[in-house]
C-alpha positions in Angstrom: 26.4 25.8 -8.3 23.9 23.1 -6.9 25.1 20.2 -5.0 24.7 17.0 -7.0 24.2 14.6 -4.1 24.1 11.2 -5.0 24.0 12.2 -8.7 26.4 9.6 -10.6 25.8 11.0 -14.0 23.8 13.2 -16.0 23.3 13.0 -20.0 21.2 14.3 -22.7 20.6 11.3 -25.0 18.5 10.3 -28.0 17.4 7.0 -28.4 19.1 5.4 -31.4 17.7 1.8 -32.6 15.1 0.9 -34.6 12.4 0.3 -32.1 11.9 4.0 -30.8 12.7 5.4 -34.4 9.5 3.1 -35.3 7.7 4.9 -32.7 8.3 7.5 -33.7 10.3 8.8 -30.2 13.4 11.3 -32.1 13.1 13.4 -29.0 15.9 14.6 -26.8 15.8 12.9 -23.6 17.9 13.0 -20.7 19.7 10.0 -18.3 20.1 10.8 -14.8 22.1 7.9 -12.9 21.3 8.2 -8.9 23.6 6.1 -6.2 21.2 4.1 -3.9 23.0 4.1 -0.5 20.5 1.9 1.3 20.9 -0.4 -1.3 24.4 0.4 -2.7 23.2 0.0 -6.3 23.0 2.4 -9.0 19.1 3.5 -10.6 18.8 4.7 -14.4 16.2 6.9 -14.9 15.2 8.2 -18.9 12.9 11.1 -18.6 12.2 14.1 -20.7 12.1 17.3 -18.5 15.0 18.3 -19.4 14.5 21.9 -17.5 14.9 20.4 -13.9 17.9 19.8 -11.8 19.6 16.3 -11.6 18.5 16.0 -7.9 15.3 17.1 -8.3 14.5 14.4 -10.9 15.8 12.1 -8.6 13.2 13.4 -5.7 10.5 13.2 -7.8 11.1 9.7 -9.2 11.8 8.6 -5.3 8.1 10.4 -4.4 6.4 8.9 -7.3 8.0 5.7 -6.3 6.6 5.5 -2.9 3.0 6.5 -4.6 3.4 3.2 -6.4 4.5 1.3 -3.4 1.6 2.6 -1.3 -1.1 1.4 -4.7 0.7 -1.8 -4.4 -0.4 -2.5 -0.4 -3.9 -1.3 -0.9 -4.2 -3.8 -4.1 -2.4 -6.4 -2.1 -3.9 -6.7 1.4 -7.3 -5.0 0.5 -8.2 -6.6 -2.6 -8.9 -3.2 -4.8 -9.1 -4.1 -8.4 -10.4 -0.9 -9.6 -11.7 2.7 -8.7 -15.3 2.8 -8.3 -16.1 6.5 -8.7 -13.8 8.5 -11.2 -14.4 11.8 -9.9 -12.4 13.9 -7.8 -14.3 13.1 -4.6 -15.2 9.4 -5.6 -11.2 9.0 -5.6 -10.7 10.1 -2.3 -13.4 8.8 -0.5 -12.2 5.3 -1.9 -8.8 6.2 -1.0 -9.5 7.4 2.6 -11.6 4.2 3.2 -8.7 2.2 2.1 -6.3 4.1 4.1 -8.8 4.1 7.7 -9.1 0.3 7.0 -5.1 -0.3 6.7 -4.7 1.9 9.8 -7.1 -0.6 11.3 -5.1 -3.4 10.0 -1.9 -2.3 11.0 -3.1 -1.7 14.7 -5.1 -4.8 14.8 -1.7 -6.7 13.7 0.5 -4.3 16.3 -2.3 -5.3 19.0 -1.9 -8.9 18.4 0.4 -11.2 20.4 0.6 -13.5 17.3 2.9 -12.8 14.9 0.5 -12.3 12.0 2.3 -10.8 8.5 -0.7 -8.5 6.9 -1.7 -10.7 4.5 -2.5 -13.3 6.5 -4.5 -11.3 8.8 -6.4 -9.7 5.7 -7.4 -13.6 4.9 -8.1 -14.7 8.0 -10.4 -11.8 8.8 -12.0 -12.2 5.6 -13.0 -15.7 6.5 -14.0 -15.6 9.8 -16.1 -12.0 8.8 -19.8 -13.6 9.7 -18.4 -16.0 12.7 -19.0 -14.9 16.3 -15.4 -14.4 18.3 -13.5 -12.3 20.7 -11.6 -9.8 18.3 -9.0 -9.1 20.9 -8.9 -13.4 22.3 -9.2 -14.6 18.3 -6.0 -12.2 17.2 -3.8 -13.9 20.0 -5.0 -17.4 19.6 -6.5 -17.7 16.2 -6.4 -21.8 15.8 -8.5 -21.7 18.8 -11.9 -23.3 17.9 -14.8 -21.4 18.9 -17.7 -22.3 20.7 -20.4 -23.8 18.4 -23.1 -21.7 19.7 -22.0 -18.1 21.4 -22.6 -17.3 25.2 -25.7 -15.4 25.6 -24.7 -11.6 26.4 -28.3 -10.4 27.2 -30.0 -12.2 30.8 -33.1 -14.3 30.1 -36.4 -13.3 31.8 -38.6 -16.2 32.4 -42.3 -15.3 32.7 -43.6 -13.7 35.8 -40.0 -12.8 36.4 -38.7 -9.2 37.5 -35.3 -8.3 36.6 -33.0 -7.8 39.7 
């Protein structure tokens, strides 16, 4: 017999008022109740496989869950509204461009000796995109104005002049 974990219940229902009849949902569907430990609440979940086990609904509702939670950061901090490309390599080129430029984010805000939250580093960046700073000086002193006109990386050669 299979362990049943942090299985509270169970049940093979049928929903019963008016709405779902309109819908015309008569189906068999089942209830599994899961115990949350980490945050000592109960979850309800209504699905209809009703061939899996208990626990393995739960997995699969905590996988999918992180799925969603992952979608959720990349809309969030990197602005993505919509796919692009709807085929199978369109997806994950957009996906793997969203996930280098998190990574980057992440160790850009790990790097930083300011305490920037994500977002706020996703905004700031954004606006200061086309202004000349220091990355590395800029991420630990951000409200640090910048010099109007940058410091000349390349020497000047005046005419006549050899280079040392």
């Amino acid at each position: 017999m299979p362990q049943r974990r942090n299985i509270l219940a169970d049940e093979i229902i049928r929903l019963s008022s008016e709405h779902p009849r309109k819908q015309g949902c008569t189906c068999l569907l089942r209830r599994v109740v899961v115990w949350l430990s980490d945050k000592q609440q109960e979850l309800v979940l209504i699905t209809n496989h009703l061939d899996f086990g208990a626990t393995t609904i739960a997995g699969i509702y905590k996988e999918r869950w992180q799925i969603e939670v992952f979608f959720k950061a990349l809309k969030q901090n990197l602005r993505i509204k919509s796919f692009v490309g709807i085929s199978r390599n369109a997806l994950q080129v957009q996906i793997w461009t969203a996930l280098i430029a998190l990574l980057l984010l992440k160790y850009l805000k790990l790097r930083a000796r300011f305490g920037w939250s994500l977002s706020n580093l996703v905004a700031l960046l954004h606006w200061n995109l086309l202004t000349y700073r220091d990355l590395w000086g800029w991420l630990d002193n951000p409200f640090h104005t910048p010099p109007l006109e940058p410091q000349p990386v390349q020497l000047s050669l005046a005419p006549g002049q050899h280079p040392p």
